[in-house]
KEZA-848638 format. One record per residue: residue in three letters; x, y, z of N, C-alpha, C in turn; residue number from 1. Coordinates in steps of 0.05 Angstrom, whole numbers, plus 5000, padded with zeros to 4 digits. Example, Ala and Ser with C-alpha at 12.3 -4.5 7.8 and 13.67 -1.06 7.14 Angstrom:
% KEZA-848638
PT type n.px n.py n.pz ca.px ca.py ca.pz c.px c.py c.pz seq
PT  ALA 5264 4886 5156  5246  4910  5156 5264 4934 5156   1
PT  SER 5257 4955 5142  5273  4979  5143 5258 5001 5157   2
% end
This chain:
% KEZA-848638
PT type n.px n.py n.pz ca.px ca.py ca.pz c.px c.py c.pz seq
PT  UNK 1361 3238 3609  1349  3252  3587 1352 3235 3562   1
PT  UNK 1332 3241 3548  1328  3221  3528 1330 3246 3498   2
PT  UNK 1340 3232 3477  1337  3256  3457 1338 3242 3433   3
PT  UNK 1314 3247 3413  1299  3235  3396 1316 3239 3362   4
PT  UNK 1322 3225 3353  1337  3237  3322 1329 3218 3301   5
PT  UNK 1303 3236 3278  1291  3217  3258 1301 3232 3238   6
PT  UNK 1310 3224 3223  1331  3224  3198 1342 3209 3179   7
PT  UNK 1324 3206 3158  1322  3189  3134 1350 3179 3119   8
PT  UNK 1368 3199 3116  1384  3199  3109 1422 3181 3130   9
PT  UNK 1425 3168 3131  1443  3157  3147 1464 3170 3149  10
PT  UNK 1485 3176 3129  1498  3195  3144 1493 3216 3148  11
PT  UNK 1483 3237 3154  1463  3253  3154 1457 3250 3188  12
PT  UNK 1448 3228 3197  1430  3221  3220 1463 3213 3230  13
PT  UNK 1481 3199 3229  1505  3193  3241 1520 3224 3246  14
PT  UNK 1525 3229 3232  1531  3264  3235 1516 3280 3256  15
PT  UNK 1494 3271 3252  1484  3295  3276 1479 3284 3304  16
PT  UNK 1482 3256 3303  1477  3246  3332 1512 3252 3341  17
PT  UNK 1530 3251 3329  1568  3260  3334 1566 3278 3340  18
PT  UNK 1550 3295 3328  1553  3332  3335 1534 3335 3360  19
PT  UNK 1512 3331 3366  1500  3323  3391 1514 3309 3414  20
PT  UNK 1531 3288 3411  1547  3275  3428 1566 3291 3444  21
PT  UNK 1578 3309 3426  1601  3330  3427 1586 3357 3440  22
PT  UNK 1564 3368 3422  1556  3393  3447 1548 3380 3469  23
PT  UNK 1536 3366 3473  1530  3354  3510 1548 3349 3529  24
PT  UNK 1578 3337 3509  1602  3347  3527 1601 3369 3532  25
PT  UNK 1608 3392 3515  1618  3412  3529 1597 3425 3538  26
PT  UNK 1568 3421 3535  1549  3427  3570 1556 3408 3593  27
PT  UNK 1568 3393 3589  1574  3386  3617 1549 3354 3610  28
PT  UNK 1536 3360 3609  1498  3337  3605 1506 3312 3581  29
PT  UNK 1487 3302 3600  1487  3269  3588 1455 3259 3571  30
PT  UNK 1465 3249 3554  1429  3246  3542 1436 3218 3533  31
PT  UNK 1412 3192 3525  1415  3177  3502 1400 3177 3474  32
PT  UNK 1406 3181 3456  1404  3189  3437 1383 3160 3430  33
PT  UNK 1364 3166 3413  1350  3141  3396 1349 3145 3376  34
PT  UNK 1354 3133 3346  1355  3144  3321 1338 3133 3312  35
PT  UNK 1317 3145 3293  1296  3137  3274 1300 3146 3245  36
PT  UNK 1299 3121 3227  1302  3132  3209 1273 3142 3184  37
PT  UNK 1244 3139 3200  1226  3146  3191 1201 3159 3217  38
PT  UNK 1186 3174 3211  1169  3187  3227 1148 3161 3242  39
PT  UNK 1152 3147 3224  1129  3113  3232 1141 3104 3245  40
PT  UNK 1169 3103 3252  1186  3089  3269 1181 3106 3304  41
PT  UNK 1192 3119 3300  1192  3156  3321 1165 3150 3331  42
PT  UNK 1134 3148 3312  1119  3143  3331 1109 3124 3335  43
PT  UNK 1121 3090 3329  1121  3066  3342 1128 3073 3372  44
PT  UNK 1143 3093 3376  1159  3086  3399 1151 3114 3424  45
PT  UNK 1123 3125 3412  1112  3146  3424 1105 3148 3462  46
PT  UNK 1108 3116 3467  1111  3117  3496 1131 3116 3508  47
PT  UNK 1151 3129 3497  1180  3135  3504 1175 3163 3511  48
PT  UNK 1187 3173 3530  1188  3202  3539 1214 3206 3531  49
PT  UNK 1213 3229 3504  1234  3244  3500 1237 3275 3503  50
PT  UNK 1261 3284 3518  1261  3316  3526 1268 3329 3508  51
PT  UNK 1273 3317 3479  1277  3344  3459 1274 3320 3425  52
PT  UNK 1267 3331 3410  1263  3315  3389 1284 3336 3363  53
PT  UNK 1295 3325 3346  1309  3323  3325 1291 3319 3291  54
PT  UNK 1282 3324 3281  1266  3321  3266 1267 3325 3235  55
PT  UNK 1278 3316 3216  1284  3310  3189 1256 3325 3179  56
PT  UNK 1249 3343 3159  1224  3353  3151 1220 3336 3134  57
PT  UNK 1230 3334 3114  1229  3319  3086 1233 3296 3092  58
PT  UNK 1219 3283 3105  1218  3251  3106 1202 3231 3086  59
PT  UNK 1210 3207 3082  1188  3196  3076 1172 3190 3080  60
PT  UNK 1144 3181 3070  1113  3175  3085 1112 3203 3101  61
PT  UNK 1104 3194 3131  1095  3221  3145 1121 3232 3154  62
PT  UNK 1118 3262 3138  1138  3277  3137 1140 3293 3174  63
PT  UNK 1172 3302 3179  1171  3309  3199 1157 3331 3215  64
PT  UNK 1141 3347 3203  1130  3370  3209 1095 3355 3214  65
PT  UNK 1084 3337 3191  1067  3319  3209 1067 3301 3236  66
PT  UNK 1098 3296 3237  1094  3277  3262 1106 3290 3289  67
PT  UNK 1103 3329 3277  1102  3345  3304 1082 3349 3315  68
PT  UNK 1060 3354 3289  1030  3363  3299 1019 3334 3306  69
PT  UNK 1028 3315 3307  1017  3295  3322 1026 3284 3340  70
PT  UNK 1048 3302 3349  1065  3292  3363 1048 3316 3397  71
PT  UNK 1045 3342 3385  1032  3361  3395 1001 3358 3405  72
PT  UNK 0995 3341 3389  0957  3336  3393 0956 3310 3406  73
PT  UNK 0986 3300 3410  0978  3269  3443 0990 3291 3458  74
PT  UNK 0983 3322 3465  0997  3322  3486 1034 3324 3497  75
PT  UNK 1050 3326 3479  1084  3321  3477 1083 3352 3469  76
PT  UNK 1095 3378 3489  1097  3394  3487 1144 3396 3500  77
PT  UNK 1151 3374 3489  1185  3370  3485 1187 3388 3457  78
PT  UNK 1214 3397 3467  1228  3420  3446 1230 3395 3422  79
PT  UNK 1222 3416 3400  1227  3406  3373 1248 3422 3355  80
PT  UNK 1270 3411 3350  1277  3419  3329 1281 3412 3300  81
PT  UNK 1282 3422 3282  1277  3408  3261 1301 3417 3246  82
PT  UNK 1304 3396 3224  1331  3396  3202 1321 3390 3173  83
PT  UNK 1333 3405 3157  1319  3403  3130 1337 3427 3106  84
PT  UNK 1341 3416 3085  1355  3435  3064 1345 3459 3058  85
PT  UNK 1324 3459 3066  1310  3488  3059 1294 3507 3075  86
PT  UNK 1286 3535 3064  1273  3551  3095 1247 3548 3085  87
PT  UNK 1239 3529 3069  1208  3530  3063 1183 3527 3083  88
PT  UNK 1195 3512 3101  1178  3503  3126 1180 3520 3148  89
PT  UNK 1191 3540 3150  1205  3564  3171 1185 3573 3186  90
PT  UNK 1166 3577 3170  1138  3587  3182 1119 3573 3192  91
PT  UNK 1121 3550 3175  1101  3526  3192 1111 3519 3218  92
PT  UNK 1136 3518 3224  1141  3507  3242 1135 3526 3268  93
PT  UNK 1132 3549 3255  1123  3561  3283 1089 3552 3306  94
PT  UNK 1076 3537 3277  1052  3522  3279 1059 3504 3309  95
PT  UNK 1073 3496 3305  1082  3475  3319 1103 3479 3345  96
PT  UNK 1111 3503 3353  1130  3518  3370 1148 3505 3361  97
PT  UNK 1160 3505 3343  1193  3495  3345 1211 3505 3360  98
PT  UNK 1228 3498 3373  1252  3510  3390 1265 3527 3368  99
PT  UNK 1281 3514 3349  1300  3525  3326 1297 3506 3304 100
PT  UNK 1312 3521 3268  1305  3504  3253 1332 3503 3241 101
PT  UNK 1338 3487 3238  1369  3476  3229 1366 3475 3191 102
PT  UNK 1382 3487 3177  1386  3488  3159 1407 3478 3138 103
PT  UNK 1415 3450 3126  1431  3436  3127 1449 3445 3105 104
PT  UNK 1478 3445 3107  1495  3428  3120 1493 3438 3152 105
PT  UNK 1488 3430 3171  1492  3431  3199 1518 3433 3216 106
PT  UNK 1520 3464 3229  1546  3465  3238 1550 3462 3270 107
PT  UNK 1565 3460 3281  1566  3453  3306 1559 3473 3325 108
PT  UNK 1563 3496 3313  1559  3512  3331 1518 3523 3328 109
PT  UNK 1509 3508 3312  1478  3503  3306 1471 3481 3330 110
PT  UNK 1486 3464 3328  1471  3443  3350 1474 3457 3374 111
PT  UNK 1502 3462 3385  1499  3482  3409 1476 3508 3412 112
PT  UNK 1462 3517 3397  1450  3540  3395 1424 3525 3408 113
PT  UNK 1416 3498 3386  1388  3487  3391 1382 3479 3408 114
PT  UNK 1408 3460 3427  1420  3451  3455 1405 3474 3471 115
PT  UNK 1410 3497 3470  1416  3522  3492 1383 3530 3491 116
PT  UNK 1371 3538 3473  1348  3534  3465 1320 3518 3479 117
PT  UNK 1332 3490 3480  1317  3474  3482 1322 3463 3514 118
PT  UNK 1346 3466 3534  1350  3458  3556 1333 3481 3584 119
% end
């Protein structure tokens, strides 16, 4: 399993790939993590099959809620979840089926939820 994490912010994106590392322990599951730190990067790399995506809203350039719906219109129907300081996007994202929407600071027991969610 492959699992996708675009996140502008570095620690931010280090933080949540640790907290991801740690709930997959205690499911027992193994994933490799790929970190992007822009949506142009994430879809450089669109012929990668990933089983669940991680998704920063407030990105720079193409923001993460665009590079769902285009992520959705090649066809990539993988759980999305998204992370972002605010519930402004709450409803858009339903546009887009999001699995769950992470609301930052991000607690561990949030990644386990989106984990459970999305497996």
């Amino acid at each position: 399993m492959k699992i996708a994490v675009c996140e502008d912010n570095t620690k931010d994106r280090q933080k949540l790939c640790k907290q991801l590392k740690k709930a997959l322990e205690r499911r027992e599951a193994e994933a490799d993590l790929e970190e992007f730190a822009t949506a142009e990067e994430l879809d450089a790399a669109r012929k990668t099959y990933y089983s669940i995506f991680f998704l920063d809203i407030l990105l720079p350039g193409m923001t993460g809620m665009d590079a769902a719906l285009k992520l959705r219109r090649q066809g990539n129907y993988a759980p999305m979840v998204f992370t972002t300081v605010t519930n402004d996007f709450l409803a858009q994202s339903y546009s887009v089926w999001a699995a769950h929407y992470l609301v930052k600071p991000i607690e561990d027991k949030d990644v386990d939820e989106a984990l459970a969610r999305s497996f």
